[in-house]
C-alpha positions in Angstrom: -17.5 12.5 5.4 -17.9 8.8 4.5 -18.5 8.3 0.5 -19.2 5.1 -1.1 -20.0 5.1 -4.3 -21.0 2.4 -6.8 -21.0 2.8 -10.7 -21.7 -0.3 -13.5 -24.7 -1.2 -13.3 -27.0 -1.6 -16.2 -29.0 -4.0 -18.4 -26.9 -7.3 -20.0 -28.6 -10.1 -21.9 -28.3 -13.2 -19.9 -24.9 -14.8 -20.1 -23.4 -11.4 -20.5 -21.2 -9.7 -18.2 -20.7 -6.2 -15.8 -17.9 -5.0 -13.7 -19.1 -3.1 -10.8 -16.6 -0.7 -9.4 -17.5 1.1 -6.0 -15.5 4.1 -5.1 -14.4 5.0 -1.1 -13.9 8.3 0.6 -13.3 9.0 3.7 -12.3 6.1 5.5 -8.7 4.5 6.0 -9.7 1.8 2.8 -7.0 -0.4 3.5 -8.3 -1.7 6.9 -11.7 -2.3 6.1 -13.3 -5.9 4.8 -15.2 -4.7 1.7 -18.4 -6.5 0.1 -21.2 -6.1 -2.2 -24.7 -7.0 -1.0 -27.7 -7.0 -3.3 -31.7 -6.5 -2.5 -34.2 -8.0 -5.5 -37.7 -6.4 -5.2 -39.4 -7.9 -2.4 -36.1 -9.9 -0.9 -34.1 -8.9 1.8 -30.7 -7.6 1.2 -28.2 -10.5 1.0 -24.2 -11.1 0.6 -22.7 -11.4 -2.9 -18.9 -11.2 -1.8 -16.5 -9.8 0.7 -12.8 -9.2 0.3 -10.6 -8.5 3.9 -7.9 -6.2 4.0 -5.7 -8.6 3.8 -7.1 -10.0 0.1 -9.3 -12.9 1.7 -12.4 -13.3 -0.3 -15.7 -15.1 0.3 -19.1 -15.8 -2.0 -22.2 -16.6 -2.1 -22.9 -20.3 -3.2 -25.4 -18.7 -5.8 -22.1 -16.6 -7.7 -19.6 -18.6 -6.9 -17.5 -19.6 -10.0 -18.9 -16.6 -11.8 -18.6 -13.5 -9.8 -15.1 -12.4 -8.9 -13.9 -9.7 -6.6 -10.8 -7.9 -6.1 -9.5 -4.3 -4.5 -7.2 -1.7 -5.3 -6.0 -0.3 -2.3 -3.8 2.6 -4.0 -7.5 3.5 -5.6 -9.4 2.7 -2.8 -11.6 1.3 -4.6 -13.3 -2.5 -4.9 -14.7 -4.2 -8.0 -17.0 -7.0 -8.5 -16.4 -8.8 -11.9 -20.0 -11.0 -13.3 -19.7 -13.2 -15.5 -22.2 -15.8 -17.0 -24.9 -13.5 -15.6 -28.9 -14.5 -15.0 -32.5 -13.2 -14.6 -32.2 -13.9 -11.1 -28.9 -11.8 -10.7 -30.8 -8.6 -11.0 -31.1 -6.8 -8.0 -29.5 -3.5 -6.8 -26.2 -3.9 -5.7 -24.6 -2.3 -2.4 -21.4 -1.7 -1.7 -20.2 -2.0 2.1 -17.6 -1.4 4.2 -16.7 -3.1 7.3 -14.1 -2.1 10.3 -15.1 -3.4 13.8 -18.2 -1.9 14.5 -17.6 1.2 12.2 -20.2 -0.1 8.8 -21.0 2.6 6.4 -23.3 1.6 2.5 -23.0 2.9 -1.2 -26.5 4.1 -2.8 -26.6 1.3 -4.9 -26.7 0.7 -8.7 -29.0 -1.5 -10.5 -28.1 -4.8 -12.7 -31.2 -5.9 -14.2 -30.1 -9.1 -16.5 -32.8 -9.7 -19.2 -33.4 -10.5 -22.9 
């Protein structure tokens, strides 16, 4: 069975900062392109950041510069460090895994970035 789990979320002022870690089961980790994704109320889901198995990574204009992410593959287990964080980074954030046409989601965990 197919876990993903996310964990980090919370409330940060603005200009704070939250590491997001999301947790995999189940899946060969190492092969798969991992990314966050995040839905605000009333938006559609969009993409924060991918990383490929071999380390590639990609960002939205919107977090680049401030959001970083990175993978342990011995953990199997991805983490998105945000920095400089705003009002309009709150959203919940997903965790995906990618592997041909094999695609499996976390729950999600909510950042909600206010004073």
């Amino acid at each position: 069975q197919v876990q993903l789990v996310e964990s980090g979320g919370g409330l940060v002022q603005p200009g704070g900062s939250l590491r997001l870690s999301c947790a995999a089961s189940g899946i060969s980790f190492s092969i798969y392109t991992m990314g966050w994704y995040r839905q605000a109320p009333e938006k559609q889901r969009e993409l924060v950041s991918t990383i490929t198995s071999g380390g590639s990574t990609n960002y939205a204009d919107s977090v680049k510069g401030r959001f970083t992410i990175s993978r342990d593959n011995a953990k199997k287990t991805v983490y998105l460090q945000m920095n400089s964080l705003k009002p309009e980074d709150t959203a919940v954030y997903y965790c995906g895994a990618v592997f041909g046409t094999k695609q499996y989601w976390g729950e999600g965990t909510q950042v909600t970035v206010s004073s």
